[in-house]
mmCIF file of the N, C-alpha and C atoms, coordinates in Angstrom:
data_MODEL
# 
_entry.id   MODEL 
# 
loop_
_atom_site.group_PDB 
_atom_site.id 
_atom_site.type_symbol 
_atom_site.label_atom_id 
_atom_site.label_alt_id 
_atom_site.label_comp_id 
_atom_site.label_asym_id 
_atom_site.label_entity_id 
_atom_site.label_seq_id 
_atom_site.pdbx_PDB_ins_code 
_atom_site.Cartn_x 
_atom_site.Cartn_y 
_atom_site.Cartn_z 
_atom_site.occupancy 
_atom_site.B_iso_or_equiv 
_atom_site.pdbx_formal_charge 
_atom_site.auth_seq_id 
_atom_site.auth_comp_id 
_atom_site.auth_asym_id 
_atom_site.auth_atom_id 
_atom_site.pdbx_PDB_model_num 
ATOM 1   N N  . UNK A 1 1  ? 7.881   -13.152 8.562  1.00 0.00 ? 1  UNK A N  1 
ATOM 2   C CA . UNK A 1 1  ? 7.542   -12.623 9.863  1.00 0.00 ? 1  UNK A CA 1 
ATOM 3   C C  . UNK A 1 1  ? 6.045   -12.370 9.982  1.00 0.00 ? 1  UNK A C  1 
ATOM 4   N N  . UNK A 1 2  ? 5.330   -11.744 8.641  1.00 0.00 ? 2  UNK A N  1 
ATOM 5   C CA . UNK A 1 2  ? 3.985   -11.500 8.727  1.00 0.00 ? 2  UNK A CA 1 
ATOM 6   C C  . UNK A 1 2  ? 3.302   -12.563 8.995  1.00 0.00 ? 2  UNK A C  1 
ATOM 7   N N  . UNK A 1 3  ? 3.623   -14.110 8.267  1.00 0.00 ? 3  UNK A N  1 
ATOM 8   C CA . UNK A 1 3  ? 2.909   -15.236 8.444  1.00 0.00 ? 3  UNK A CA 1 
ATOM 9   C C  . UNK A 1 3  ? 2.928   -15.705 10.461 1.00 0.00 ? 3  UNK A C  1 
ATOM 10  N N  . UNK A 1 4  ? 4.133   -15.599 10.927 1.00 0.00 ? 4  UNK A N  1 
ATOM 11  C CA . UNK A 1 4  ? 4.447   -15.838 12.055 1.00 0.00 ? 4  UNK A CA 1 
ATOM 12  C C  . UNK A 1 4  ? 3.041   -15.295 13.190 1.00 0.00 ? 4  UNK A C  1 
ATOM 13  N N  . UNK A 1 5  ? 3.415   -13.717 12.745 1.00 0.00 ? 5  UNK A N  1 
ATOM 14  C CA . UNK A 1 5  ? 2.314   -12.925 13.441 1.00 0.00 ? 5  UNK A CA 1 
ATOM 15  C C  . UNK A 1 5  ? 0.836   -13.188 13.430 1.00 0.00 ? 5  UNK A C  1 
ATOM 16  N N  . UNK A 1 6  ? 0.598   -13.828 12.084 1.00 0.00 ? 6  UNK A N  1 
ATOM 17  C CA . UNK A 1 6  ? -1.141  -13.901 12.000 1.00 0.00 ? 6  UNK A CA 1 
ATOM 18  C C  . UNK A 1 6  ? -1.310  -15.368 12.351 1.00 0.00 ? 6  UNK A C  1 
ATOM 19  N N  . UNK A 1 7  ? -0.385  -15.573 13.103 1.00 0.00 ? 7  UNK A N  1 
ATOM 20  C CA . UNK A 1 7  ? -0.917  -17.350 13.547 1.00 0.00 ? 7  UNK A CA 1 
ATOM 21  C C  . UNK A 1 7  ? -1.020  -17.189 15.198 1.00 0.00 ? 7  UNK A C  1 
ATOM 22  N N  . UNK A 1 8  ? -0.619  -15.864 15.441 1.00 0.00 ? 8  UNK A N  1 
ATOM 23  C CA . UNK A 1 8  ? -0.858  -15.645 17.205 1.00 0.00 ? 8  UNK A CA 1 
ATOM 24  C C  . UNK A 1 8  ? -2.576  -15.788 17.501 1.00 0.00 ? 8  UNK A C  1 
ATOM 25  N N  . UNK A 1 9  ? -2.441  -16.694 18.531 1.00 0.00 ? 9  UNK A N  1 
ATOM 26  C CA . UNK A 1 9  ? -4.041  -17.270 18.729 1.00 0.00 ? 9  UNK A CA 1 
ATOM 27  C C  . UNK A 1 9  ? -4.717  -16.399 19.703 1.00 0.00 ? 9  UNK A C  1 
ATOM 28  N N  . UNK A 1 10 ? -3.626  -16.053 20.383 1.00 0.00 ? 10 UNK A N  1 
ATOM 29  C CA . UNK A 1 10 ? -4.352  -14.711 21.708 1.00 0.00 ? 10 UNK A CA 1 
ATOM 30  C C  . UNK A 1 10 ? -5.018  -13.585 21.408 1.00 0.00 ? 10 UNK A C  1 
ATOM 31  N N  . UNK A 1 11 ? -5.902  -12.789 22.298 1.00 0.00 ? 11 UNK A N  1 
ATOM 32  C CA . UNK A 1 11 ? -6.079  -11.991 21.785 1.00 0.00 ? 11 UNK A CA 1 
ATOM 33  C C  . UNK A 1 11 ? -5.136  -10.684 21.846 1.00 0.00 ? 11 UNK A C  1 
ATOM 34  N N  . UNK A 1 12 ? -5.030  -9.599  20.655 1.00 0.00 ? 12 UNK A N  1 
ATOM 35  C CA . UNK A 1 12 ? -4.392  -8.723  21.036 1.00 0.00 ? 12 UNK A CA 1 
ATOM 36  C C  . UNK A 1 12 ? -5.471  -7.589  21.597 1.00 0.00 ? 12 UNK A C  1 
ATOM 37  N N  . UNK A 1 13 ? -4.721  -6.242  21.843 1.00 0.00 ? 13 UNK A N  1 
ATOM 38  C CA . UNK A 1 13 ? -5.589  -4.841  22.221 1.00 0.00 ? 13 UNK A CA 1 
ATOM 39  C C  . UNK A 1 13 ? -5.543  -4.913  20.825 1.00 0.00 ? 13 UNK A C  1 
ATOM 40  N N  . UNK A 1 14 ? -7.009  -4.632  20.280 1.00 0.00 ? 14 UNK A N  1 
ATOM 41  C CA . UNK A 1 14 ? -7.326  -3.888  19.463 1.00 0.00 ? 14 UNK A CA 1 
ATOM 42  C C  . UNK A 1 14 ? -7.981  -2.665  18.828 1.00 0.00 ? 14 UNK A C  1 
ATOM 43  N N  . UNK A 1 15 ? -8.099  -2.303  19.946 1.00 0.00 ? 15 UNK A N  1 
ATOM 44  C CA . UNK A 1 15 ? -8.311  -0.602  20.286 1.00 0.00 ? 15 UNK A CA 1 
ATOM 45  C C  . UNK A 1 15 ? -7.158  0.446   19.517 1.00 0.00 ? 15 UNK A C  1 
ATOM 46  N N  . UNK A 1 16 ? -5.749  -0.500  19.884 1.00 0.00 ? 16 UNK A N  1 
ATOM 47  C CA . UNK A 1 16 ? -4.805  0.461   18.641 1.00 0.00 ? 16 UNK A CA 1 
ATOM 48  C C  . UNK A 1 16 ? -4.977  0.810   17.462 1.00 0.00 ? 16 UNK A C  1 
ATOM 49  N N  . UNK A 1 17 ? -5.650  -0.600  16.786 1.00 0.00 ? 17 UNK A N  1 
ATOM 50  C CA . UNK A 1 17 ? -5.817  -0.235  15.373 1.00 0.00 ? 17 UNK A CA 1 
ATOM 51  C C  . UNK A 1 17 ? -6.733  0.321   14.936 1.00 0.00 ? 17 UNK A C  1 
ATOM 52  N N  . UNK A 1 18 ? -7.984  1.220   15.836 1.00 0.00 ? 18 UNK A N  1 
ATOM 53  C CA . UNK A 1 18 ? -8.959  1.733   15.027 1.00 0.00 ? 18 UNK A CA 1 
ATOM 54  C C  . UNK A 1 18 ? -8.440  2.992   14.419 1.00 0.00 ? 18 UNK A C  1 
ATOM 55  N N  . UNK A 1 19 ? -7.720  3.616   14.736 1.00 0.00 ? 19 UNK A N  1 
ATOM 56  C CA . UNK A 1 19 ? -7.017  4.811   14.102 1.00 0.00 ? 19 UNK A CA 1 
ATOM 57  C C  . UNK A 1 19 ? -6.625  4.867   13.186 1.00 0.00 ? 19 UNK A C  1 
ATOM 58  N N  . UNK A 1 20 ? -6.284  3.762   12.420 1.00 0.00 ? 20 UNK A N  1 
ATOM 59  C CA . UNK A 1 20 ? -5.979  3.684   11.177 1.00 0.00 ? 20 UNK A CA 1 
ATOM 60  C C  . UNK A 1 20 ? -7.175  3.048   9.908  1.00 0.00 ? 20 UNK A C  1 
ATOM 61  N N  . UNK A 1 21 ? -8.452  3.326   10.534 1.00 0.00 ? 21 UNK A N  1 
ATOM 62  C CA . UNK A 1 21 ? -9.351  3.579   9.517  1.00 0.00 ? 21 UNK A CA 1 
ATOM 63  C C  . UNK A 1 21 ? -9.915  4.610   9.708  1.00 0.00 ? 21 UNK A C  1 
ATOM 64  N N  . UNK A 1 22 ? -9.368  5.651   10.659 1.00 0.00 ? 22 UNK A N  1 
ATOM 65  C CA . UNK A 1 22 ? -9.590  6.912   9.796  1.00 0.00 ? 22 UNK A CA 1 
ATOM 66  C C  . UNK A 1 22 ? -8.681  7.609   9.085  1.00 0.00 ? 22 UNK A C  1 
ATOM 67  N N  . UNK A 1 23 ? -7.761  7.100   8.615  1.00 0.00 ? 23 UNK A N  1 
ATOM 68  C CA . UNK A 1 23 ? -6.545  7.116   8.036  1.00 0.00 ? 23 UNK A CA 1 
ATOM 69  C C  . UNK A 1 23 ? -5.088  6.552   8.444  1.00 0.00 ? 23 UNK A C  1 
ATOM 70  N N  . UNK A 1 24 ? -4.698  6.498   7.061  1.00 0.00 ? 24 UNK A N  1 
ATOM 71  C CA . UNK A 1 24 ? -3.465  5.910   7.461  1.00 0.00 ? 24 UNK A CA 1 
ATOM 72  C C  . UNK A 1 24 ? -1.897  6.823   7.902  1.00 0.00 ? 24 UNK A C  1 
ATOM 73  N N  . UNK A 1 25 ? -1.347  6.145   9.108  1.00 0.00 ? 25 UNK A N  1 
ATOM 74  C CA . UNK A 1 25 ? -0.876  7.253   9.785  1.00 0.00 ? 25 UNK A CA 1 
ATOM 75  C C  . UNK A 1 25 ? 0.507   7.906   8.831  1.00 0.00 ? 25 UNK A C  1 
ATOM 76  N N  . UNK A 1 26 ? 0.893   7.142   7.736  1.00 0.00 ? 26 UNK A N  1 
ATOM 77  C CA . UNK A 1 26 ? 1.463   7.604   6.419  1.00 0.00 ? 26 UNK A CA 1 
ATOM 78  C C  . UNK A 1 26 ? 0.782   8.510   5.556  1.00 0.00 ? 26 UNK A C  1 
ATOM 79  N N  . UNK A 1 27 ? -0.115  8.771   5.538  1.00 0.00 ? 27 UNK A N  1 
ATOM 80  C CA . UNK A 1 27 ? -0.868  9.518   4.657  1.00 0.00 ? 27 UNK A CA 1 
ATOM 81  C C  . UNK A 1 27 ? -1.045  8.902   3.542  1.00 0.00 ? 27 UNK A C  1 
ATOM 82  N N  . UNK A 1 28 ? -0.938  7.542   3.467  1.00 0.00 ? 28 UNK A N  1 
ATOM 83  C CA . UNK A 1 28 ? -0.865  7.597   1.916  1.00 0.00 ? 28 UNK A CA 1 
ATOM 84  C C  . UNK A 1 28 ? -0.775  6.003   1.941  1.00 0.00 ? 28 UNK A C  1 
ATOM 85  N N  . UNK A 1 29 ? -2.009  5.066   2.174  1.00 0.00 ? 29 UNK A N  1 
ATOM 86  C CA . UNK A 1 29 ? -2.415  3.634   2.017  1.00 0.00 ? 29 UNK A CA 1 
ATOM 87  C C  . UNK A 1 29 ? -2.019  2.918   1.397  1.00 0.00 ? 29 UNK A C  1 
ATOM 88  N N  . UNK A 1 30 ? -0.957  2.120   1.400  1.00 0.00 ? 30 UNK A N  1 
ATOM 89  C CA . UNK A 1 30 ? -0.470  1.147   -0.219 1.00 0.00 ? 30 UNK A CA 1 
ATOM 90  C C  . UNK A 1 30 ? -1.570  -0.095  -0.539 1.00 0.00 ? 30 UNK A C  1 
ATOM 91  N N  . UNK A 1 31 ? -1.647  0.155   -1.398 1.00 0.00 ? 31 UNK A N  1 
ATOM 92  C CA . UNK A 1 31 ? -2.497  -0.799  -2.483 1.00 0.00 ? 31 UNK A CA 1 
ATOM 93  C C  . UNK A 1 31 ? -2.605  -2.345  -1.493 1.00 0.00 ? 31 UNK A C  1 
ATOM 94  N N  . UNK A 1 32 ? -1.573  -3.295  -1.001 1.00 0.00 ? 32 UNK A N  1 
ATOM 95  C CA . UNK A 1 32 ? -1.723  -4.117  -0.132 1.00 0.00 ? 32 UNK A CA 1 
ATOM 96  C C  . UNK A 1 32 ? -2.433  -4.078  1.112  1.00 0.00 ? 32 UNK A C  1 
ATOM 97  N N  . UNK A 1 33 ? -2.728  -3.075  1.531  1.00 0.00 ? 33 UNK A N  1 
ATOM 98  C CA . UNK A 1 33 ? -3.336  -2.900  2.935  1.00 0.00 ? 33 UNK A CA 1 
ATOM 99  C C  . UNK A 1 33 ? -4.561  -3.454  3.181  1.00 0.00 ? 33 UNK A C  1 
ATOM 100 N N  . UNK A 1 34 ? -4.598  -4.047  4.090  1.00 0.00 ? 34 UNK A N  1 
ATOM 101 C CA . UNK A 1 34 ? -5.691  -5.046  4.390  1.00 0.00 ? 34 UNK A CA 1 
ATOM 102 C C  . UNK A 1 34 ? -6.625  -4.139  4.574  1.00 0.00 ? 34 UNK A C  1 
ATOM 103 N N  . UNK A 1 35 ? -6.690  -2.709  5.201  1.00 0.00 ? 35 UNK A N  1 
ATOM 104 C CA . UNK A 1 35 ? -8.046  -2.158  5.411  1.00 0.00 ? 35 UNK A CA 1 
ATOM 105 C C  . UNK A 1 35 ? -8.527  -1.374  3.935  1.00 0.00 ? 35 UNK A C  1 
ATOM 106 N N  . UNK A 1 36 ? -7.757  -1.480  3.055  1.00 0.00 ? 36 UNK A N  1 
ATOM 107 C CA . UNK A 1 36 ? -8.454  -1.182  1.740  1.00 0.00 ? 36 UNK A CA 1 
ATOM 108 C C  . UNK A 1 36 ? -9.627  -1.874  1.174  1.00 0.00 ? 36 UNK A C  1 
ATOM 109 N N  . UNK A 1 37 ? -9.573  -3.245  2.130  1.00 0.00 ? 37 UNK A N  1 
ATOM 110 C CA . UNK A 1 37 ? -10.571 -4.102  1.605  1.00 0.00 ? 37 UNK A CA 1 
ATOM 111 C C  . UNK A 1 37 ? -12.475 -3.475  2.039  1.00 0.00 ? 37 UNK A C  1 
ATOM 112 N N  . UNK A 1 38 ? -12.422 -2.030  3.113  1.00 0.00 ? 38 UNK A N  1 
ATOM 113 C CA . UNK A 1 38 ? -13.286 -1.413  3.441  1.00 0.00 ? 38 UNK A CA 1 
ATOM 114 C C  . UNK A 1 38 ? -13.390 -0.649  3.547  1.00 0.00 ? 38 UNK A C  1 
ATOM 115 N N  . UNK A 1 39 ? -12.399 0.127   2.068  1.00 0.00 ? 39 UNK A N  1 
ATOM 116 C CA . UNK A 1 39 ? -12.175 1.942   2.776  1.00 0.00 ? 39 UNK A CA 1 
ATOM 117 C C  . UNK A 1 39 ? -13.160 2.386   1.665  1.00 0.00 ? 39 UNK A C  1 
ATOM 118 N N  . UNK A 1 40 ? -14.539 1.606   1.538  1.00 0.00 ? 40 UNK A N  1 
ATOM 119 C CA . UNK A 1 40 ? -15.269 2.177   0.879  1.00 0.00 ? 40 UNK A CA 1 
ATOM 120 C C  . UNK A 1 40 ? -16.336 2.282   1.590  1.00 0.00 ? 40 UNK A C  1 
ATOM 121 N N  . UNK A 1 41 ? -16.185 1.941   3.004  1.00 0.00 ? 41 UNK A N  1 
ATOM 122 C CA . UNK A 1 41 ? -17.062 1.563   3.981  1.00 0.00 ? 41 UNK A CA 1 
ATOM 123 C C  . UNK A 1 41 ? -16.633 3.123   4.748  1.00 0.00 ? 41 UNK A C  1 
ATOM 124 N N  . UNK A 1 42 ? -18.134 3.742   5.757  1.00 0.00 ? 42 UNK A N  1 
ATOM 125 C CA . UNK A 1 42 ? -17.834 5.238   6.560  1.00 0.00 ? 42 UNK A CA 1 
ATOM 126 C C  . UNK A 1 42 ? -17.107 4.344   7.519  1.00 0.00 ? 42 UNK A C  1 
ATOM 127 N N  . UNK A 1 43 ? -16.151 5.562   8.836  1.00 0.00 ? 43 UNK A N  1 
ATOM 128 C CA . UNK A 1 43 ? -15.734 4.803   9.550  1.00 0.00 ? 43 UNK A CA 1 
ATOM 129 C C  . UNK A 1 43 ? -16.335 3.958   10.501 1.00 0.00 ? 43 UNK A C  1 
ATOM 130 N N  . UNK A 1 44 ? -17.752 4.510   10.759 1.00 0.00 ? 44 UNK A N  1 
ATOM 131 C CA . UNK A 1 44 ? -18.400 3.391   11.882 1.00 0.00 ? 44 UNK A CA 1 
ATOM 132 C C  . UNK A 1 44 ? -18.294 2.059   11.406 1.00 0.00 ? 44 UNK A C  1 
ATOM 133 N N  . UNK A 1 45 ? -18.979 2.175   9.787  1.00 0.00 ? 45 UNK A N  1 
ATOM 134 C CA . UNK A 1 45 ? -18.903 0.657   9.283  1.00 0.00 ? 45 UNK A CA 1 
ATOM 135 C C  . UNK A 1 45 ? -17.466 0.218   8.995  1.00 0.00 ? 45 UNK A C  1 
ATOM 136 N N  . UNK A 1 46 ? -16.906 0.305   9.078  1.00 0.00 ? 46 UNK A N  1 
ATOM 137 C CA . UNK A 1 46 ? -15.409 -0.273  9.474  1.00 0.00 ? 46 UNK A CA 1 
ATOM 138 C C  . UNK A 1 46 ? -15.244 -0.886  10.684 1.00 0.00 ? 46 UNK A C  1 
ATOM 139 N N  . UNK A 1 47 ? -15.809 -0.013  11.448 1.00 0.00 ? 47 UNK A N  1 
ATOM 140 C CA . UNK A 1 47 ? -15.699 -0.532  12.915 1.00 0.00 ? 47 UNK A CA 1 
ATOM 141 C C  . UNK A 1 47 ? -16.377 -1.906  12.944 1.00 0.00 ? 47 UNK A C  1 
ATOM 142 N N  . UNK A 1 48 ? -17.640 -1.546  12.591 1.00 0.00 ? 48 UNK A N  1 
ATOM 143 C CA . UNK A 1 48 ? -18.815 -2.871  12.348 1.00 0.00 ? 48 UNK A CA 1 
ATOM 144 C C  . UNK A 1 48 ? -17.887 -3.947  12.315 1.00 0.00 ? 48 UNK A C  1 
ATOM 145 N N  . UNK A 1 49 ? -17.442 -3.572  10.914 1.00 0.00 ? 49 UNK A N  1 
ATOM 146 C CA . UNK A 1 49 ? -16.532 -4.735  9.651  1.00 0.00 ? 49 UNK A CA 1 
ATOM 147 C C  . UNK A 1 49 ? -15.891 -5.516  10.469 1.00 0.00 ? 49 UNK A C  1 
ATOM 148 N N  . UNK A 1 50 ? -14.809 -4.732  11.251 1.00 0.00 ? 50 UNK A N  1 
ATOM 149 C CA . UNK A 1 50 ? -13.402 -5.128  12.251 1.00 0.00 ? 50 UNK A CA 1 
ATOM 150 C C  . UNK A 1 50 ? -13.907 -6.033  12.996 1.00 0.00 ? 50 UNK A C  1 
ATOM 151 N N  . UNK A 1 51 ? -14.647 -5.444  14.068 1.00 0.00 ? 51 UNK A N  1 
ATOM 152 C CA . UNK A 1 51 ? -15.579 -6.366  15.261 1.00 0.00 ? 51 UNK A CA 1 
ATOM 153 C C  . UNK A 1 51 ? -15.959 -7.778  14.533 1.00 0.00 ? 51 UNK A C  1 
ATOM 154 N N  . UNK A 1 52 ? -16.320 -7.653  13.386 1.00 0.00 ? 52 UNK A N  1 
ATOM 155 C CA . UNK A 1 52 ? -17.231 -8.813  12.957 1.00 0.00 ? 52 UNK A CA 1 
ATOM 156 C C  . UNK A 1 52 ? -15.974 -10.048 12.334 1.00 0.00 ? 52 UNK A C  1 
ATOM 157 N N  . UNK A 1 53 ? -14.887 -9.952  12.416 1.00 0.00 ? 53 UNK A N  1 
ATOM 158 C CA . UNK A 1 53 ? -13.760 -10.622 11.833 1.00 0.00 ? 53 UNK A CA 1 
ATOM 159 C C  . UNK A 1 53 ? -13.565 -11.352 13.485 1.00 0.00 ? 53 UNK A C  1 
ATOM 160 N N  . UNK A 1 54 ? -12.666 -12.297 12.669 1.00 0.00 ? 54 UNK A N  1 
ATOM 161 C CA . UNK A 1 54 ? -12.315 -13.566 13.874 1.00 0.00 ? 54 UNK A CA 1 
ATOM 162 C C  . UNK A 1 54 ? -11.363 -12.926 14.269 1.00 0.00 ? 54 UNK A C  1 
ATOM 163 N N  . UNK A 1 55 ? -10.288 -12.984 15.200 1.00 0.00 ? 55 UNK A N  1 
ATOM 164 C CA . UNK A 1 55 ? -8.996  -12.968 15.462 1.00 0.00 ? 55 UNK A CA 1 
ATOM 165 C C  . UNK A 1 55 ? -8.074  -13.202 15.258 1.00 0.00 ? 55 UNK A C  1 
ATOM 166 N N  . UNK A 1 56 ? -7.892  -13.898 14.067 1.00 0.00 ? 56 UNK A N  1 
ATOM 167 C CA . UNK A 1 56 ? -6.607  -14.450 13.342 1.00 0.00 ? 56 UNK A CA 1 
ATOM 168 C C  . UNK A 1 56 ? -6.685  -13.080 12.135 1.00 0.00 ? 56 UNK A C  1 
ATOM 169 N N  . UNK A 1 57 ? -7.490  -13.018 11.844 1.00 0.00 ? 57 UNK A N  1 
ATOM 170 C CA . UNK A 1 57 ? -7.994  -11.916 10.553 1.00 0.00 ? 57 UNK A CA 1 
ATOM 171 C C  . UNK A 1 57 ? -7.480  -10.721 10.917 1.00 0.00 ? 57 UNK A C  1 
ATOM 172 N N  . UNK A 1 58 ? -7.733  -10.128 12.152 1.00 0.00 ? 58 UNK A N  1 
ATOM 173 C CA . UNK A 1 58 ? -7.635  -9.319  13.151 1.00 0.00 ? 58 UNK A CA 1 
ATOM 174 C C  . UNK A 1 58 ? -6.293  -8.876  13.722 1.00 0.00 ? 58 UNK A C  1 
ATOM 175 N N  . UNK A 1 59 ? -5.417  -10.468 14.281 1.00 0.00 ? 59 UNK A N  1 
ATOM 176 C CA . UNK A 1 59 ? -4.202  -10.229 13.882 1.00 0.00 ? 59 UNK A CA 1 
ATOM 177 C C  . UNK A 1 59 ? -3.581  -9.867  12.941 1.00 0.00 ? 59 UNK A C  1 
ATOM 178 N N  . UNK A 1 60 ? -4.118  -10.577 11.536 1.00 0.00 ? 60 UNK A N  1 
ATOM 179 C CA . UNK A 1 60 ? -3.233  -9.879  10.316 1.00 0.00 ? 60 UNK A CA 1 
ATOM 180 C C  . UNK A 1 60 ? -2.929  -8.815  9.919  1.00 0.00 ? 60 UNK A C  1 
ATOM 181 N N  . UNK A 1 61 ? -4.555  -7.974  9.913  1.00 0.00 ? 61 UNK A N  1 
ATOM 182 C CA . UNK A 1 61 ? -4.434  -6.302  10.142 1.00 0.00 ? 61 UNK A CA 1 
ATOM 183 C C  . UNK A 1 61 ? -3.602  -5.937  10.769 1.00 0.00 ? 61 UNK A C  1 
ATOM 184 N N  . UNK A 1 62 ? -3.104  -6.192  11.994 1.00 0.00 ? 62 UNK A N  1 
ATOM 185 C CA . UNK A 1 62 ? -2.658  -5.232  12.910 1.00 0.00 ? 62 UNK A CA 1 
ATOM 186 C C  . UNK A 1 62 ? -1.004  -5.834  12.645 1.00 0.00 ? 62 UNK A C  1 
ATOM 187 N N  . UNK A 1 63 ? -0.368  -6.971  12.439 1.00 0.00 ? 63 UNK A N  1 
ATOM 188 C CA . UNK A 1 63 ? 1.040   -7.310  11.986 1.00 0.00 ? 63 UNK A CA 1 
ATOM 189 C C  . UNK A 1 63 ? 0.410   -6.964  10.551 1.00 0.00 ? 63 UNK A C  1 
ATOM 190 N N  . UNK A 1 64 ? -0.034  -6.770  9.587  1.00 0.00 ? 64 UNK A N  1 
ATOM 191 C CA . UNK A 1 64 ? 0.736   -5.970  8.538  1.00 0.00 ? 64 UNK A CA 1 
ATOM 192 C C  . UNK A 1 64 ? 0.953   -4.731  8.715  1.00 0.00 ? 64 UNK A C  1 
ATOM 193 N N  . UNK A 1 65 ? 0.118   -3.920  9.782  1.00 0.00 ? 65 UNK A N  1 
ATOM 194 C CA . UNK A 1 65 ? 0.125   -2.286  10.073 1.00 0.00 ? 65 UNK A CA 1 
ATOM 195 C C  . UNK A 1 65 ? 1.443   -2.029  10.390 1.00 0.00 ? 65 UNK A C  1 
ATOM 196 N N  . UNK A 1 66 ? 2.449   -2.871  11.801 1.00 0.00 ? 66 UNK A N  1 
ATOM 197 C CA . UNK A 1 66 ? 3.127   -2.532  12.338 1.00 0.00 ? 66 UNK A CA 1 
ATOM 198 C C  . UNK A 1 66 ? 4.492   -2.999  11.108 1.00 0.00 ? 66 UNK A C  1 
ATOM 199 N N  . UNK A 1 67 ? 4.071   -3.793  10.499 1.00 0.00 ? 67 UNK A N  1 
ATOM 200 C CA . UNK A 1 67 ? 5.599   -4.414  9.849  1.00 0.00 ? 67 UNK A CA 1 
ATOM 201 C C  . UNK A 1 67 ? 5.555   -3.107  8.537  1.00 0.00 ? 67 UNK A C  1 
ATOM 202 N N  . UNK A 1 68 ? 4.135   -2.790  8.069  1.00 0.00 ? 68 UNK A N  1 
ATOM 203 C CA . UNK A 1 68 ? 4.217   -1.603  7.384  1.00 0.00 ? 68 UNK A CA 1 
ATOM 204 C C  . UNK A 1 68 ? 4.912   -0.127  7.570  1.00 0.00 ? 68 UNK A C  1 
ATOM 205 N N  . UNK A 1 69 ? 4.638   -0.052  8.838  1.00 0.00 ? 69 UNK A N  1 
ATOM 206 C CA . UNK A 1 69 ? 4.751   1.034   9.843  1.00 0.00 ? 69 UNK A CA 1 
ATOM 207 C C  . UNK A 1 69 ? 6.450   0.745   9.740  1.00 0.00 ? 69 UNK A C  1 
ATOM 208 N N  . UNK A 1 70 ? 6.861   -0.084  10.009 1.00 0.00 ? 70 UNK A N  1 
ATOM 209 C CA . UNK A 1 70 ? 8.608   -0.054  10.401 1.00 0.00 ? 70 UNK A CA 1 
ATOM 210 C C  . UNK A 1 70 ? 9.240   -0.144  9.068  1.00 0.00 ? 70 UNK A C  1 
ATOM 211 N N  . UNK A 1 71 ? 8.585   -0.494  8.577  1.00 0.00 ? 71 UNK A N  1 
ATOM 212 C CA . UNK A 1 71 ? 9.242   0.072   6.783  1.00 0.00 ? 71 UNK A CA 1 
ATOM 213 C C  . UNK A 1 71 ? 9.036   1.213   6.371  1.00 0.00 ? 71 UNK A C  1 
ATOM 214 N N  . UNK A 1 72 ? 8.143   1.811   6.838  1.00 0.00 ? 72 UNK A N  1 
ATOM 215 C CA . UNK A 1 72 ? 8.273   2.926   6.176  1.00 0.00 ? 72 UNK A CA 1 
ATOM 216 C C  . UNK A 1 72 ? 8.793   4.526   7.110  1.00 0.00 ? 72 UNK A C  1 
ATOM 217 N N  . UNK A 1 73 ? 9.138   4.116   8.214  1.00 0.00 ? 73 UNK A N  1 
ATOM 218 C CA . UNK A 1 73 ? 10.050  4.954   8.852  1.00 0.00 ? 73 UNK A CA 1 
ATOM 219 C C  . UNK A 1 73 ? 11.363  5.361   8.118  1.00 0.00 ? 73 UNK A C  1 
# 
């Protein structure tokens, strides 16, 4: 399903996902999470980071957040 999602070519809102680099709304980041790849970065530079990614990249973040998110309910 994750592969499915990161092949969507449109753009999404991505305004949802900035909230989750100031944490994750689990409290508690698993080791896979794509924004680990900058949680050594403050949050502006995250922001930077995000903006500066294509949209396929962009998608992935945000379908692994939500497929994360429904697992762990």
């Amino acid at each position: 399903m994750l592969e499915y999602l990161c092949n969507v070519e449109e753009q999404c809102d991505f305004y949802q996902i900035y909230g989750i680099f100031f944490d994750c709304p689990a409290k508690n980041r698993l080791g896979n999470c794509p924004v680990n790849e900058a949680k050594h970065l403050s949050f502006k530079e995250k922001f930077i980071w995000f903006n500066g990614l294509d949209t396929k990249k962009k998608n992935c973040i945000l379908a692994h957040h939500v497929n994360c998110s429904h697992k762990r309910k």
